[in-house]
N, C-alpha and C positions, 0 to 999 in steps of 0.2 A: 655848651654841650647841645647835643641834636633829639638825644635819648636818654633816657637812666633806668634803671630799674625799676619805678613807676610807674614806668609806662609799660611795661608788660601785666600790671595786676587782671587785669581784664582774660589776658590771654591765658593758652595752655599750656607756656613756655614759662619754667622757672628757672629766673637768674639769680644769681651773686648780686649783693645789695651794694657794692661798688661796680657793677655791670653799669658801661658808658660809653657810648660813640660819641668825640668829639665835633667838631665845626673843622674839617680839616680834610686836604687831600688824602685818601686814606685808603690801604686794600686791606679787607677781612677776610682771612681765611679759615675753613671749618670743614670737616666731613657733610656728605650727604646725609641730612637729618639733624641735625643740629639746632637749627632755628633760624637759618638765614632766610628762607620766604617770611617767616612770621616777623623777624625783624625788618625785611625792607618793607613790609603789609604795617608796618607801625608806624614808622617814617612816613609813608607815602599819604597815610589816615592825618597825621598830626601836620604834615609841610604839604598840602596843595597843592603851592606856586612852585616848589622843585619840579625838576624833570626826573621821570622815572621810566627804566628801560628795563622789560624782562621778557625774553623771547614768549612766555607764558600768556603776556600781555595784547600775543597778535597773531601766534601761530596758528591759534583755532580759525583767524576769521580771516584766512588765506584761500580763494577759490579759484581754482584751475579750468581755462575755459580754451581750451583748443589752443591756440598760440598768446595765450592771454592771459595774464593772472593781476585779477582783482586782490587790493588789501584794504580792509575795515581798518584805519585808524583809531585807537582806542576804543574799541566796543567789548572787546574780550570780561574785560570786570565787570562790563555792562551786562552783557550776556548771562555770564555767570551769578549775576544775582538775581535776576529774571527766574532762571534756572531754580534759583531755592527757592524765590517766592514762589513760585510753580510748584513747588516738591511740597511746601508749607500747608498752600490753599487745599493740594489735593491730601495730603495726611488729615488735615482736619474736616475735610469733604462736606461743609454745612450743605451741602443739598440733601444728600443721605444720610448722613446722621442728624439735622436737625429738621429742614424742610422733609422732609421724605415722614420722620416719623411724626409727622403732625397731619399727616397726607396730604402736603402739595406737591405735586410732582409736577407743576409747571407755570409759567411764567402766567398764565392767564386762571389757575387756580389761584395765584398767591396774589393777584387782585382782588378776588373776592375778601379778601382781608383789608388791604390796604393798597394805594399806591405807593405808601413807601417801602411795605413786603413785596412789592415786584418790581421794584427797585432794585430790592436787596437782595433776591432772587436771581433777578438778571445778569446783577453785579455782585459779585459773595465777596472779594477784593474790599470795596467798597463798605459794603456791609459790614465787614471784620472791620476795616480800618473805625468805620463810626460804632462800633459795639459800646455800648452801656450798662453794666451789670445793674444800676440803682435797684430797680423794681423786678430785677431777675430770679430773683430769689424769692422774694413774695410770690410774682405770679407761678413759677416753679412750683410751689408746696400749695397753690390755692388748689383745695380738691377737685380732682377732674370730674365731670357733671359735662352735661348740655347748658350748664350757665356758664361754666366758663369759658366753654365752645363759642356760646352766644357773645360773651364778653369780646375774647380773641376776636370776631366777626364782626362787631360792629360797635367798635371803641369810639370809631368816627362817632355817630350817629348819640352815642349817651355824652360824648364830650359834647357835643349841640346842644343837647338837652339839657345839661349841666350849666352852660353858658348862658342858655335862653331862661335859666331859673334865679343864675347869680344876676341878670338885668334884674326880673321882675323883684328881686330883694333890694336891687340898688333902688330902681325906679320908688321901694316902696318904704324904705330908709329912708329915702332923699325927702322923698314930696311927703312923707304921709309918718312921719316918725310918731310926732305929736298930736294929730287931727284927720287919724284916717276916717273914723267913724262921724265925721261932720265934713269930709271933703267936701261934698256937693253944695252945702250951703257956704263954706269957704271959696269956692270959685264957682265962678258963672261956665256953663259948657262950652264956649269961646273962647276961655282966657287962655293965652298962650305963657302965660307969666308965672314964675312960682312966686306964690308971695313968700315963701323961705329963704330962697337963694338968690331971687331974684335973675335966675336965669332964662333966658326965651328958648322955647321948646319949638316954635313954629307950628305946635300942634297941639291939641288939647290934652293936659297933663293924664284925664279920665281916659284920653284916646288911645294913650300910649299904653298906660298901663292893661286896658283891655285887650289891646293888640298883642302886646308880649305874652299877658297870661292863655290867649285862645292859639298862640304858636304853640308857646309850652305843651298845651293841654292837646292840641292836635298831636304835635310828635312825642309825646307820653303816649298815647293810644293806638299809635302806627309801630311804635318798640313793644307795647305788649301785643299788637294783634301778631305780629312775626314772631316773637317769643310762645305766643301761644301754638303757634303753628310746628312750631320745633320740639315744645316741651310737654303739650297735651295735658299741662296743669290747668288748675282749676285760677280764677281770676283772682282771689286772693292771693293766691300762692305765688302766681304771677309778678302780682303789684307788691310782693314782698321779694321777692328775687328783681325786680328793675331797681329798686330801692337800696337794695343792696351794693348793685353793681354799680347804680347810679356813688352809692357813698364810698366805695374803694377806688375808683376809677376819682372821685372828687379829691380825698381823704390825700388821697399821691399821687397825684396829678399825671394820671398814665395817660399815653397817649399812641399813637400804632406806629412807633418806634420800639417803646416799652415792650410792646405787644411779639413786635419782630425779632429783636432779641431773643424772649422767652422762646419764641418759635426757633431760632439758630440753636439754641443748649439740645434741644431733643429729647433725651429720656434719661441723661444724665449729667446732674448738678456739676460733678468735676468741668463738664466741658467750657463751663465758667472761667475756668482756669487756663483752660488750652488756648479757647478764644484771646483770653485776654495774651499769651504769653503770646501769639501767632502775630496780634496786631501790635503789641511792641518790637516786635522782630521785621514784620511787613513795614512798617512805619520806618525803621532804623533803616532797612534796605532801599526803600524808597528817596528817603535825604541823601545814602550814598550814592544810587542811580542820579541824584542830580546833580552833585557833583561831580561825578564825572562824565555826565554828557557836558556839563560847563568845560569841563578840562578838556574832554574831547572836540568841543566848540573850538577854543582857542587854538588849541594844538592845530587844527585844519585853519586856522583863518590864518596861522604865523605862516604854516607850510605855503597857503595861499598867496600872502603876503611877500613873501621871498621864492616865491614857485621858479623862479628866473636864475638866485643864483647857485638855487639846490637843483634844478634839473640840469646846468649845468655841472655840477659836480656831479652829479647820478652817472651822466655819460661819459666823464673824465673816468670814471672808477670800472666803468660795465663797455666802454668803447670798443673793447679786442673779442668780447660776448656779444656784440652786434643789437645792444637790450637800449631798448628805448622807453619813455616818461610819459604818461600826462597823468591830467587831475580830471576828475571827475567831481566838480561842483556838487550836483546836483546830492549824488550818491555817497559824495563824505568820503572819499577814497580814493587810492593812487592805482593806477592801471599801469600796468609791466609789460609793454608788447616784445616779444622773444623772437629769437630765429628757429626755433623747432616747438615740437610737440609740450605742452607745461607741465604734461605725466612725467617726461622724461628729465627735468627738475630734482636734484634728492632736494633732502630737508634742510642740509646745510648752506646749498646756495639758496634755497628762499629766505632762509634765515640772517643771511648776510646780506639780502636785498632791504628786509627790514631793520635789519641793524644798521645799518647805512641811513635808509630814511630817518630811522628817528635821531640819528647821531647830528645829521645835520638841519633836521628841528632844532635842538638843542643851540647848536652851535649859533643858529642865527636869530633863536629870541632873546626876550631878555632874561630867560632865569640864569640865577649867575649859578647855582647847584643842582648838582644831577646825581643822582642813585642806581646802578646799575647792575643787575642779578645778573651773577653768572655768563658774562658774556662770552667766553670761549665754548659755550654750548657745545656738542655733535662737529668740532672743526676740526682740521688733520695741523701739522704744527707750521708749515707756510701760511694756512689763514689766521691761527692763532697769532703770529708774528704783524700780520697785516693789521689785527682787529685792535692788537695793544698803541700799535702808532697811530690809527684812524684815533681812539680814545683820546693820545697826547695831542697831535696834533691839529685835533678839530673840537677838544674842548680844555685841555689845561693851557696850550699856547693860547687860546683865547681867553683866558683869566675867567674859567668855569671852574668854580671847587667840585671834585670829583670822588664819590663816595661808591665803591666797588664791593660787592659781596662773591665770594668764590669758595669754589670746592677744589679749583685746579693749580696744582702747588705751580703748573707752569705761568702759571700769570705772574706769579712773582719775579718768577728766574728772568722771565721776558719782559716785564720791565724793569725792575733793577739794571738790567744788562744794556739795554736800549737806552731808557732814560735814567740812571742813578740819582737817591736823594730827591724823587719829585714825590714822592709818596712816604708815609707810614704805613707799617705793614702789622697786622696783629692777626695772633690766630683765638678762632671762636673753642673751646671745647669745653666736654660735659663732665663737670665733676661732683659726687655725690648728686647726681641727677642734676646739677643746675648750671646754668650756661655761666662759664667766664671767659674773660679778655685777657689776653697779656700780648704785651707787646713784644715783636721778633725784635731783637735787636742787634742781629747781625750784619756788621759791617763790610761791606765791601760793592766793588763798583761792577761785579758778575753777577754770575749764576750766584746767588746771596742761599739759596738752600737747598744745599749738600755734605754731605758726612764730615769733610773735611774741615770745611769752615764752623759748622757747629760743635766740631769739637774745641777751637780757639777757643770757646766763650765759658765750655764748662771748667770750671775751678780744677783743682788739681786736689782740691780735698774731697772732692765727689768720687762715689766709689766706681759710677760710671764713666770717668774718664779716661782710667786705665783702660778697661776693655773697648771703648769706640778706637781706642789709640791702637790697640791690640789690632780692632778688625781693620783699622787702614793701613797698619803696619805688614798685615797679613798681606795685602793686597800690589802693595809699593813693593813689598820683597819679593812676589810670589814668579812661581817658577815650577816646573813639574816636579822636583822632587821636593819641593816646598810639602811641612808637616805640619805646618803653622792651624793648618783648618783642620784640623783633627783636634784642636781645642772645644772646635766650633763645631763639632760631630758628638755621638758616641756609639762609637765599636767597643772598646774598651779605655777604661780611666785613659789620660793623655795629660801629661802636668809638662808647661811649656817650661822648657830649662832656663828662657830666660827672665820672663817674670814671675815665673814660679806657680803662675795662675792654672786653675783644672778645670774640664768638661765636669767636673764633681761638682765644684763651686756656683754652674749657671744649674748642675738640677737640683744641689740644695736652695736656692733662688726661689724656685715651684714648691718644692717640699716645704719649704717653711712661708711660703707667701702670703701675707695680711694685708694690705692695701698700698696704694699709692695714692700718696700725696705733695702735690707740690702746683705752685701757681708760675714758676719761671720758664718760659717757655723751651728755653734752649736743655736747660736740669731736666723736664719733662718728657722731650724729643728722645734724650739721650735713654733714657730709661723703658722708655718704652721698645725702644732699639734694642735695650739689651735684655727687656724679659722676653720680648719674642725670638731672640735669638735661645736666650734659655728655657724659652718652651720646647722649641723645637728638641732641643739636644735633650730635656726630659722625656719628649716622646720616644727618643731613639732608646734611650736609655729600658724604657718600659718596654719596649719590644724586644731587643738584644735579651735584656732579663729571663722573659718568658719564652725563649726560644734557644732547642738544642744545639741549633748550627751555627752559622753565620750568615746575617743578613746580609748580602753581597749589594753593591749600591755605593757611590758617596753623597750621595742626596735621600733627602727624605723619601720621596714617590718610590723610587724604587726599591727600598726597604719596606716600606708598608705593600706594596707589589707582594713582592716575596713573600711580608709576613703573611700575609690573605690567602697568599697560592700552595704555601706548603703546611697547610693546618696538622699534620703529624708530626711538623716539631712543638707542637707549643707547648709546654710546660701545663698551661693549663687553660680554660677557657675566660678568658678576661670579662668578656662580656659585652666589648665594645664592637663596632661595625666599621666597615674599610668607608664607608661614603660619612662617617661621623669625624675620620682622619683627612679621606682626601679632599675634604669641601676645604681643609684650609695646608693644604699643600703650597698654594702659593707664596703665601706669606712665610710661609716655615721654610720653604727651599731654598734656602742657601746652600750652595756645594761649596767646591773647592775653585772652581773658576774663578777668573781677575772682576773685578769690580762687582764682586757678588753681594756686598751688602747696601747694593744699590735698593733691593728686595725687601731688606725689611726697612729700611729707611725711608723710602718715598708711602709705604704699606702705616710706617708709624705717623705719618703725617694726615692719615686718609683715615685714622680713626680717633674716635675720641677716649678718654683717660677709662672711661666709665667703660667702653663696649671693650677697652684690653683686659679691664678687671672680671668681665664679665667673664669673656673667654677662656682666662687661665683658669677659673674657679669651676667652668662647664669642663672642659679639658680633665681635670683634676676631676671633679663627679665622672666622667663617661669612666675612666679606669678603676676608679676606686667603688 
């Protein structure tokens, strides 16, 4: 297996606890929304070394330059993450909310604190990434004063003085534990020697320690003359505030990190929390930025690597388009030289310019699997047809397993029909909110999904299989004076003489309708087929009802026309609106024409189980 259910816990997609993409040639098909970016976005996180292709992947970083168009090679996910950490730094804005309300407003104020607050200043990025709550919270709640102004301003300065006091303890531990008060008669003022430790000082044991204590005692008296300058206290009060600060700055060993920090929070303690959740988030975007500039690396060195017998095929493919190749080393990108203006370019031939490119990356490295969103994008059904053979023939004929995600039921029909049997086919959709798989298992060597052949598959015990049978019978028989679709209306009841089945029967369907369920893909098709067929003929039913005349019309549209246009027959005000009926006129128009449940059929393929229940239950609220 490639995925399971698991591997979605993180995300905002919830599947079925038997949700699985195997290790297999495979197309997935699903409506738009579904979760097929979120699924190939899990794939592509968990499998690196696959190849992955989604026009989303390159269309932003396509530039058009006169007769010339630049392509970024994988940068698009790059970009895009750029993009949030950008959106991150500036929502959590540590210059104005935290620098700002300490008042620095600039890179050479927030030296006067520290070299590492204008660092941190310079770099807020940075800053976040190194954040350290430890001592955040202390200095936060130490009451604000001109001490701990002073504190904040010269952390440097008392960690000195704290270092040059922890010597003179060491020096006076070391040498003078037991015999401080007879030192001088225990050593001559020359001796370099401890008679203790037996260590060489190189310098008089007396000398050193006088040395340390007249530093100490100098920068003791340089931190209260500046304290005094700022605090206008009395010298007691003084030498009990250095004392202090000296023992908290000792006590927790703060340092003008500690310091900086407290200064990023600002004025409120939550921002502890923001900070911290921005540089897990910063962090996590930055390890994927370097993956894929890796991936992006590679991908250009294979392209580079083989530039010889992919620009030949570039010109095999664009040769009648006059479009010519090269690489651009330097800039990581393929240059497109054209025969006319690159404005005059739509979306779908640049997109088949990159589809192309990365199709025969692909082909010519070594990854043996490839993943690929939606590739019949924005095409008309000749490119479509071209796009599904480029796929076969430039990566299943090369023995690439090939993993396709689609919304377009024609990808299937076009390969099936092209290539049969090289693929598994399943469709993605949403039931009680949560993604499930089933496999299509219709068999044949065509067009594999259409009315006709998904009726083979349903049972005969299915109460759906009468009526698909009904609407192809309708269709195979029809003829103008054919009445068979006036099962498939309502003007009035209509019970067909041969199966005995009623226009009544598809609106007790709605009137009594509680849910669907079912995981068989073909049982599921069918059903959906036939309540949107019985939605429709409930609407008509609700309109005829409330109306004196006759809604003239054998299609939907133009009965709700009428009914909108002649509001002095209506029986009574419904309450419903003509744009609340015709936003789904499409789906619901089936008339009386040949091949007319082409409509709801290709329509039930294009939603999911969950957005048909939706529908019937709003439908059923707008009237009632």
């Amino acid at each position: 297996m490639l995925i399971e259910a698991n591997d979605f816990i993180t995300s905002h997609l919830k599947v079925k606890n038997d949700f699985l993409i195997n290790n297999e040639n495979a197309i997935y098909l699903g409506p738009n929304g579904i979760g097929k970016t979120t699924t190939y976005n899990i794939m592509k996180s968990k499998y690196p070394s696959f190849g992955f292709f989604s026009y989303d992947d390159c269309k932003e970083k396509i530039t058009k330059e006169k007769k010339k168009i630049r392509i970024d090679i994988r940068t698009v996910d790059i970009e895009r993450l750029k993009i949030e950490k950008d959106k991150i730094l500036n929502e959590i804005d540590i210059k104005n909310n935290g620098f700002k309300v300490n008042g620095i407003t600039s890179a050479t104020k927030a030296s006067e604190y520290s070299n590492y607050c204008k660092e941190a200043y310079s770099n807020v990025e940075n800053a976040i990434i190194s954040f350290d709550d430890k001592n955040s919270e202390l200095l936060f709640n130490y009451p604000q004063s001109t001490k701990k102004n002073f504190l904040f301003q010269n952390i440097e300065d008392i960690n000195k003085l704290i270092l040059t006091g922890e010597e003179i303890n060491d020096i006076r531990n070391k040498f003078i534990l037991e015999a401080f008060n007879s030192l001088e008669k225990a050593l001559d003022d020359k001796d370099t020697i401890c008679p203790l430790c037996g260590c060489n000082h190189n310098s008089s044991i007396l000398e050193i320690y006088s040395k340390k204590k007249a530093e100490y005692t100098d920068k003791l008296n340089k931190i209260i003359d500046k304290y005094r300058v700022e605090s206008k206290k009395e010298k007691y009060e003084i030498e009990s505030d250095i004392k202090e600060l000296i023992k908290l700055a000792g006590d927790n060993k703060l340092d003008e990190k500690d310091i900086t920090n407290c200064i990023m929070i600002g004025s409120n303690l939550k921002n502890i929390m923001h900070i911290n959740n921005a540089k897990k988030r910063i962090n996590e975007i930055n390890k994927q930025i370097e993956v894929l500039e890796i991936e992006r690396k590679e991908f250009f060195s294979n392209l580079m690597n083989n530039w010889d017998k992919i620009e030949k095929d570039l010109k095999d493919v664009f040769k009648e388009k006059g479009i010519t190749f090269s690489i651009d080393e330097k800039e990581k990108c393929v240059i497109v030289n054209l025969k006319r203006d690159a404005s005059t370019y739509s979306s779908g031939e640049l997109n088949y310019i990159v589809f192309i490119i990365n199709i025969l990356e692909f082909e010519y490295s070594n990854r043996t699997n490839v993943v690929i969103d939606d590739p019949l994008s924005s095409y008309d059904i000749k490119k479509q047809y071209e796009i599904v053979f480029d796929i076969f023939t430039r990566l299943l004929d090369k023995e690439k397993q090939v993993i396709i995600l689609t919304h377009n039921i024609n990808f299937i029909n076009i390969a099936n029909s092209q290539f049969p049997n090289k693929f598994n086919y399943y469709f993605l959709d949403s039931i009680e909110c949560k993604i499930n798989i089933s496999k299509i298992s219709i068999e044949t060597d065509g067009s594999m999904l259409n009315i006709e052949d998904l009726a083979k598959k349903i049972p005969d015990s299915q109460l759906e299989k009468k009526w698909i049978d009904l609407l192809i019978e309708k269709d195979l028989k029809w003829d103008e004076t054919s009445k068979r679709h006036k099962l498939f209306h309502f003007d009035e009841e209509y019970i067909d003489p041969i199966s005995g089945y009623s226009n009544l029967d598809l609106v007790k369907m709605i009137d009594e309708f509680n849910n669907i369920k079912e995981n068989n893909f073909e049982i599921m098709s069918a059903k959906k087929i036939l309540y949107l067929t019985a939605m429709r003929v409930w609407i008509e039913k609700k309109l005829t009802d409330n109306y004196t005349g006759k809604l003239h019309g054998n299609q939907l549209f133009p009965k709700i026309r009428n009914y909108f246009k002649n509001k002095d027959k209506w029986k009574k005000d419904l309450g419903i609106k003509k744009e609340d009926l015709t936003r789904r006129k499409v789906l619901l128009n089936q008339n009386d024409h040949y091949k007319s449940q082409i409509i709801p059929f290709q329509y039930a393929l294009s939603i999911s189980t969950d957005e048909l229940i939706n529908d019937i239950i709003e439908i059923k609220r707008l009237f009632n």
